[in-house]
C-alpha positions in Angstrom: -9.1 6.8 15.4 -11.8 9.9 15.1 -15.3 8.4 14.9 -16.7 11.1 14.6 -14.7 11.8 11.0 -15.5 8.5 9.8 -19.1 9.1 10.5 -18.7 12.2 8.9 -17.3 10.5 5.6 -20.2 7.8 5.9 -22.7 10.2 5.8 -21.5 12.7 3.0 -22.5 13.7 -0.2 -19.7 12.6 -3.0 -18.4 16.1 -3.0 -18.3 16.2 0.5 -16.5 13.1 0.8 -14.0 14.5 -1.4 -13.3 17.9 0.2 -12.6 15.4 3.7 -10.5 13.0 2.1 -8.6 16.0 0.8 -8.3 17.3 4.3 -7.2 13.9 5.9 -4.6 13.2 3.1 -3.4 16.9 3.7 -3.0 16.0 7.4 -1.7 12.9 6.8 1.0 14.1 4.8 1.9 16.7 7.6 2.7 14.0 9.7 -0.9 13.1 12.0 -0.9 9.1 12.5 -4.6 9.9 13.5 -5.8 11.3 10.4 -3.2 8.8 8.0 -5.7 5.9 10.1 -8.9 7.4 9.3 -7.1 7.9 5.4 -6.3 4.1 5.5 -9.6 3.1 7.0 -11.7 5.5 3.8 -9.7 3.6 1.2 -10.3 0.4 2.4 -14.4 1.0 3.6 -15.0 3.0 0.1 -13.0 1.0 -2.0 -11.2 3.9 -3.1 -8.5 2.2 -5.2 -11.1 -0.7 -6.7 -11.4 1.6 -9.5 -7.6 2.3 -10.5 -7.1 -1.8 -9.8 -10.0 -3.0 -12.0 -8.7 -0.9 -15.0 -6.0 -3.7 -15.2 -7.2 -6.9 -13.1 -9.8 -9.3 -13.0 -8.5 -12.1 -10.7 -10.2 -11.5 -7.2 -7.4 -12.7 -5.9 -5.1 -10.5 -7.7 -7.3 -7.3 -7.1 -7.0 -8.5 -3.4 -3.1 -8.3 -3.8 -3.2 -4.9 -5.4 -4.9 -3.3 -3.0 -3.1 -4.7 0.2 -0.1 -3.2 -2.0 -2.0 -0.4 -2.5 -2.5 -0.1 1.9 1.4 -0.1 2.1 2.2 2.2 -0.5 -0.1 5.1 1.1 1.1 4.6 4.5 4.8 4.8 2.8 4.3 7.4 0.7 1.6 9.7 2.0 3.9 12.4 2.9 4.9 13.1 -1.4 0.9 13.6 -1.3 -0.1 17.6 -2.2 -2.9 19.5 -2.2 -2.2 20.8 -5.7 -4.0 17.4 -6.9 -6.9 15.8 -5.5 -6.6 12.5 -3.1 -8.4 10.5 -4.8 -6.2 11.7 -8.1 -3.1 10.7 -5.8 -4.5 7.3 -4.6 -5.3 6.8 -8.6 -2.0 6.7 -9.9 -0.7 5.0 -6.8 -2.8 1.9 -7.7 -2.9 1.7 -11.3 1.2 1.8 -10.8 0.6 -1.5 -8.2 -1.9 -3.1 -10.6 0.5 -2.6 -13.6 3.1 -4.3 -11.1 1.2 -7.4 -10.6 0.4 -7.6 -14.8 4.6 -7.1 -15.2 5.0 -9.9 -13.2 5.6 -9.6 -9.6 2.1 -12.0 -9.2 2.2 -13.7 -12.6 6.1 -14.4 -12.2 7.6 -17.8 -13.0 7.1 -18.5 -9.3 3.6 -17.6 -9.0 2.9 -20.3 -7.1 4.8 -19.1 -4.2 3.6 -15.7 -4.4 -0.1 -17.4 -4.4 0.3 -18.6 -0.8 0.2 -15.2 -0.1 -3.0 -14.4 -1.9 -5.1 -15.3 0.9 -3.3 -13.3 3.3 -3.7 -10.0 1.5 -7.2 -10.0 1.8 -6.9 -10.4 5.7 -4.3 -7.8 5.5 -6.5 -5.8 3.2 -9.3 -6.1 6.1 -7.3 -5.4 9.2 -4.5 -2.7 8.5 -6.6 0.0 8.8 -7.1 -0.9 12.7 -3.4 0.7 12.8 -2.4 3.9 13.0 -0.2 4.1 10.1 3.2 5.3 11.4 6.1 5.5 9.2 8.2 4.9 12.2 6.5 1.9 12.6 6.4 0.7 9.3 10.4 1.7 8.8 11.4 -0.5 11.5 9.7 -3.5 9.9 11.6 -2.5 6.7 14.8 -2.8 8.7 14.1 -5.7 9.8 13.9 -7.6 5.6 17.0 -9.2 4.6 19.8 -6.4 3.2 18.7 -7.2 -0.3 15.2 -7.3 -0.4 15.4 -4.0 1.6 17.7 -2.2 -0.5 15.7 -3.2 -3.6 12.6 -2.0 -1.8 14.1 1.4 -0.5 15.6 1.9 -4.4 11.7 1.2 -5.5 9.5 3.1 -3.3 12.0 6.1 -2.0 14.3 6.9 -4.9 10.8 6.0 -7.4 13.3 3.5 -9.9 12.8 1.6 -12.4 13.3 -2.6 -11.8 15.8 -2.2 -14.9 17.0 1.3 -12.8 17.1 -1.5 -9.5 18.6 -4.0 -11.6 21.6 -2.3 -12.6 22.4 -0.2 -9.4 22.4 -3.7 -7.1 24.1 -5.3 -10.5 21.4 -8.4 -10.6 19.6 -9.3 -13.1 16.0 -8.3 -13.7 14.3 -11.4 -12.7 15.9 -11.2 -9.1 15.4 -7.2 -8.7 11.6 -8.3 -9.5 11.4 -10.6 -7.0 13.4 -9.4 -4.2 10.8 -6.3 -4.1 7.8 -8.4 -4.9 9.1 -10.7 -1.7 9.9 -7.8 0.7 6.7 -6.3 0.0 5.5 -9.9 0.9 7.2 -9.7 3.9 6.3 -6.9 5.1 2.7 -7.0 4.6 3.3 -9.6 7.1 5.1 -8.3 9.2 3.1 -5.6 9.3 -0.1 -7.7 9.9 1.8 -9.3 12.9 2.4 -6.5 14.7 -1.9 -5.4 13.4 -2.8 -9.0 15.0 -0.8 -7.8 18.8 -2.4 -5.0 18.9 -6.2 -6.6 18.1 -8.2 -6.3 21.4 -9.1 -9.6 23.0 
């Protein structure tokens, strides 16, 4: 954690702002844990991805959910960010794509109900993940960790970028289950993930 960057991004102008989020991602993507926490802590104190999310979402709850999805796709993906585009363009597309998830019906699925216990967990999540310093390695290892199937599904999702029908047809299950098994591991690993936030939590 650099306090002295986050006091930089709380006191800046919007341009400002901008220019250092474009730095941090930059770093980020290069491979600094430090600057992918300050990145994860920015997004979460400016409600970066509110924006992108409330294009498609209403629900509280379900914005909640999108942008704890939103958390753990940056920390997986920062590394595809460049400096051709802006950050804040990057973050954009990241969570309209996990707020058009939730409307296809990885939150609204026929077993929403189970997915809503989960609902109030996000926003802790939401809340405390940017108290890590978001380390692939780290959050690989929890991915190894999911059940073969929910993993694979996840991988095929977030690395190789496919489709659920793409998913569906390369683990030859139908599209109801690919759904699920990557809404569940991303469940899972939120909580996992959250776990291991709640260890490291200072007495």
């Amino acid at each position: 954690m650099n306090n002295r960057t986050r006091l930089q991004l709380q006191n800046a102008d919007a341009d400002a702002r901008s220019a250092l989020l474009d730095q941090l991602a930059t770093t980020a993507a290069a491979g600094s844990h430090e600057a992918a926490a300050d990145l994860a802590w920015a997004v979460r104190t400016f409600r970066l991805a509110h924006p992108a999310i409330r294009q498609y979402l209403i629900s509280e709850h379900d914005v909640s959910a999108a942008e704890g999805a939103v958390m753990v796709a940056v920390a997986l993906r920062i590394d595809s960010f460049r400096a051709e585009s802006k950050f804040t363009t990057w973050l954009h597309r990241v969570a309209s794509n996990e707020a058009k998830m939730l409307i296809r019906g990885e939150a609204r699925h026929s077993d929403r109900a189970e997915a809503g216990d989960s609902v109030d967990f996000a926003e802790d999540f939401v809340a405390r993940v940017s108290s890590m310093v978001v380390d692939r390695a780290v959050i690989r290892e929890e991915i190894e960790q999911l059940p073969e199937d929910r993993r694979q599904a996840l991988l095929l999702r977030e690395d190789d970028g496919l489709t659920y029908e793409e998913i569906a047809t390369r683990l030859d299950v139908p599209l109801s289950t690919a759904k699920t098994w990557v809404r569940r591991a991303r469940l899972e690993l939120a909580e996992r993930l959250s776990e291991r936030l709640g260890h490291r939590d200072p007495a």
